[in-house]
Each structure stands twice: as structure tokens, then as C-alpha cells.
N, C-alpha and C positions, 0 to 999 in steps of 0.2 A: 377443591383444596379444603384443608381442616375447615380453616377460619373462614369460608365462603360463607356470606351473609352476617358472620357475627362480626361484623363493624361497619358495615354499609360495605363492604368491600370486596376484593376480587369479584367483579360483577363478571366481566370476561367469563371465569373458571365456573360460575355459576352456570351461566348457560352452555357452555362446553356438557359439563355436569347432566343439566336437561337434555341435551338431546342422547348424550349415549344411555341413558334410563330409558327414552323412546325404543333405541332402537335393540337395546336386552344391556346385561350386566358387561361391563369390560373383563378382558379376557387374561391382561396381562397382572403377574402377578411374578412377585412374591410382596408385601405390600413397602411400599417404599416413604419411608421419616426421612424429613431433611431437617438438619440442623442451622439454623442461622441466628446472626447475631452480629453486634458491629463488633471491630479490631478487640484483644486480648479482654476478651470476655470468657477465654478458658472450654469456648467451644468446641474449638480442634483436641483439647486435652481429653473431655470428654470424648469426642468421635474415637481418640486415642481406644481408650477403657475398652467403651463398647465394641470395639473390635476387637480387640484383645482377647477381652472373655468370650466374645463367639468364634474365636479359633480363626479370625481371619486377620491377613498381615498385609497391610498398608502403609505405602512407601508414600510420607508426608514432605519430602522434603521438598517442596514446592508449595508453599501457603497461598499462592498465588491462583491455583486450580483448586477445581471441586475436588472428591473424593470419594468414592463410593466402598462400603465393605459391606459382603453378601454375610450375615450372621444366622445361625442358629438357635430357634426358640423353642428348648427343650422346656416339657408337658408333663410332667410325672402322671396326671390323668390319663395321658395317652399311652403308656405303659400298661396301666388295668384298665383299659378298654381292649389293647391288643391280646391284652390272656383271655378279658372274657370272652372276647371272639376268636379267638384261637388264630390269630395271625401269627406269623414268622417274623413277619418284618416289617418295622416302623419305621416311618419317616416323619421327622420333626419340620414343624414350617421353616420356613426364612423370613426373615425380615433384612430389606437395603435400607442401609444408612448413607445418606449424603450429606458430606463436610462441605459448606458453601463457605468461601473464604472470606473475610470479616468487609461488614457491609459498611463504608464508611463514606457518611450522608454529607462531611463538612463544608466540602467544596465538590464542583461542579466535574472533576477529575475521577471522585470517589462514585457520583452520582452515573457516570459511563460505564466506569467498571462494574458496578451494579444493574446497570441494563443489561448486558451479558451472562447474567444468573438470573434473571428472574425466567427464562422460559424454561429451565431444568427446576427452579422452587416448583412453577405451574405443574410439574407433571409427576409431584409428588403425592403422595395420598395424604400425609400426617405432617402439619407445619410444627417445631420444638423451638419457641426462640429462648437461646441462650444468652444472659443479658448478668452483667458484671455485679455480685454483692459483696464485695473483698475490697478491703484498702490494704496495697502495698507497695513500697518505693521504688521496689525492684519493677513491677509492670507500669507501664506508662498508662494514665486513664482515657479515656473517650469524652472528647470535649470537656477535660479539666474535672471530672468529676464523677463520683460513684453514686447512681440515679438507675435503680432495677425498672422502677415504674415509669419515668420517663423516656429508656433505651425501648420500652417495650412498646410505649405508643410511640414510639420514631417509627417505629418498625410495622406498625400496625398503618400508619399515614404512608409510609410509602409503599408499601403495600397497592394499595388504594389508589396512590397518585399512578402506580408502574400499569397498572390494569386499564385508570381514566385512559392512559396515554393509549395502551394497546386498542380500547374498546372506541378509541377515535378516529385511530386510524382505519379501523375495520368498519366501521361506517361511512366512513369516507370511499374508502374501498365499495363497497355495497350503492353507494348512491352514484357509484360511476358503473357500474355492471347492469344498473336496473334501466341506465336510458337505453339500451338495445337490447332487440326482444332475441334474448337465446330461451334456451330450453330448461335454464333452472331460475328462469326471471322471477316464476310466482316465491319459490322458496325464498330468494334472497330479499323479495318484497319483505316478506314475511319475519326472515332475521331481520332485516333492517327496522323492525317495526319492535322488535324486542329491544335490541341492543339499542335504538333510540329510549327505550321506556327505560331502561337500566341504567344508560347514561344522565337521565334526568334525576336519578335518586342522590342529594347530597350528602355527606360525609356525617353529617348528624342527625342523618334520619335511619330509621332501621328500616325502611318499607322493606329492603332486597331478601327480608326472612320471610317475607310474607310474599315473596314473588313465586308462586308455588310450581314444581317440574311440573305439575298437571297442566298449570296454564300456558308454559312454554311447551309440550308439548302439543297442548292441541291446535296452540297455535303454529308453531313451527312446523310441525308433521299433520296439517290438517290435508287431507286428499292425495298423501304420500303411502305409497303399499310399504314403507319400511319401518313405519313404526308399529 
């Protein structure tokens, strides 16, 4: 994920991260921004725009689901690179936009509906958090108040806290897989040796920048023909 390591956090997506670097570059593409942001922060307005201008039309009228528009990111570069190579026919990249519907942390109700988006955030490439700098009477605010920098570390801790959660349970998971000897015991020794190291990193520390794919690598895929 964008923000992997820059806040001690998505520790999970980091080492996802490491092993598919082990095993060559991902395949899937076009590259995919999710937009998130808690309730009438004018995120969906934006998701609006930018679909708009890249010719794709997306039927919002359910706030309550994600959103996805395939858009086009036209290159004028790429126009005089196609004459100087005497191509016929250009094609412009794409980029996916996902409208993740408003993250709202205040109670414990908001915090479920939120567990149900973060494994479609995880599998974005580029995190955009859309966070409220507008005062007006017509939109109702976010916890009583217009705060860009404090919506944005909301967003940044639970982040962190939705990942702790995942990376707990997947160790847990690992430490019941390693008492009986199958055939992929040595590897998951081996994640469990990571994702215990990552889990010990607390929220105020940066060590997870310094946690480098080399070392998850050679320790994840040590004596593996797939990396």
C-alpha cells in the first residue's frame, strides 16, 4: 500500500509487498487509487469529477458501496513518441478509481462497516485520503468539527489498528499450522518469525521503514526455488 511503513503501519501489506518482490513484479494492472475519507468530506464529489473527465459513468446512488471508474490517462508525450516511431496506434494507460464510502470511526457500528472496506483499501496501489477543509451549514461536520489534520491521523491510526487486527490473527493462524508437521511447516515457521517481528513494532516507532524486502525475503524465501 502507498503509506506502507510511513506511520509504523499496514505492517500486514508490507510483507504481502515482500514476498510478491521475491517472487517477480505483479501482473495485475491498470494501477488502482482509492479514495477514502470519513462521511461528507466531498469524497464521492471528487470520485464524481474524476470520472467524469475520464469518460466513465458511474451510478453512485448507493453511498453505502464502494465504487470503482476505469479512467483514462491521456499523455501528449505519448503522441510524439508514436510519430517518432511511426506507430498507428496508441493506447493511453488507465488508471481505477475506488470511492470507499465514508469511514465513520465514532461508534463501534461505524467501526464494523469499516472492517468490510479495508481488504478492497489493501489491494489498492495508491491510498488519497480525502479529509473536510470547508465550513458549511448545509453539510453536517464529522464529529462536530472542521479538523483536515486531525481526520487525517484518524485515518492514519486506524489504518494501523485494522492491519494490528489482521496481522493477529494471521499469527495466530500460523502458530496453530506449525504444531503438525505438513509440508509447508519450514515456510510458515518462517512468516511467523516475520509477522511476530512486525507485530512488535509500536505505533511510534518507525523501525517498519527499515524493515527492508531484502530481509523478508531472504528470510521468507530462504531454500524456496520460487524466489
Amino acid at each position: 500500500m502507498a503509506l506502507c511503513g510511513n506511520a509504523a503501519g499496514f505492517a500486514v501489506q508490507c510483507g504481502h509487498a515482500a514476498v510478491a518482490a521475491c517472487n517477480g513484479p505483479p501482473t495485475r494492472s491498470p494501477m488502482r487509487v482509492a479514495l477514502i475519507g470519513p462521511p461528507q468530506s466531498g469524497k464521492s464529489t471528487l470520485f464524481a469529477a474524476v470520472a467524469e473527465a475520464g469518460g466513465s459513468h458511474v451510478d453512485l446512488s448507493r453511498p453505502d458501496r464502494s465504487h470503482l471508474a476505469v479512467v483514462k490517462a491521456p499523455d501528449e508525450r505519448l503522441g510524439w513518441l508514436a510519430k517518432l516511431d511511426g506507430s498507428k496506434k496508441t493506447t493511453f494507460a488507465e488508471l481505477e478509481f475506488l470511492d470507499v464510502p465514508g469511514l465513520d470511526m465514532t461508534d463501534e457500528a461505524g467501526r464494523d462497516r469499516a472492517r468490510d472496506h479495508w481488504p478492497d483499501i489493501r489491494q489498492s496501489d495508491l491510498l488519497v485520503f480525502v479529509v473536510r477543509g470547508f465550513h458549511s451549514d448545509a453539510v453536517a461536520t464529522y464529529r462536530g468539527r472542521v479538523n483536515p489534520a486531525a481526520d487525517v491521523q484518524e485515518l492514519l491510526d486506524e489504518a494501523l489498528f485494522a492491519d494490528l487486527e489482521q496481522a493477529t490473527q494471521r499469527v495466530e493462524k500460523l502458530r496453530d499450522s506449525i504444531r503438525k508437521p505438513t509440508a509447508h511447516r519450514d515456510d510458515n515457521v518462517r512468516e511467523l518469525e516475520l509477522m511476530e517481528r512486525m507485530n512488535g513494532i509500536s505505533p511510534g516507532q518507525s523501525q517498519v521503514d527499515s524493515f527492508s524486502i531484502g530481509d523478508v525475503c531472504n528470510r521468507k524465501c530462504k531454500g524456496s526455488d520460487t524466489c
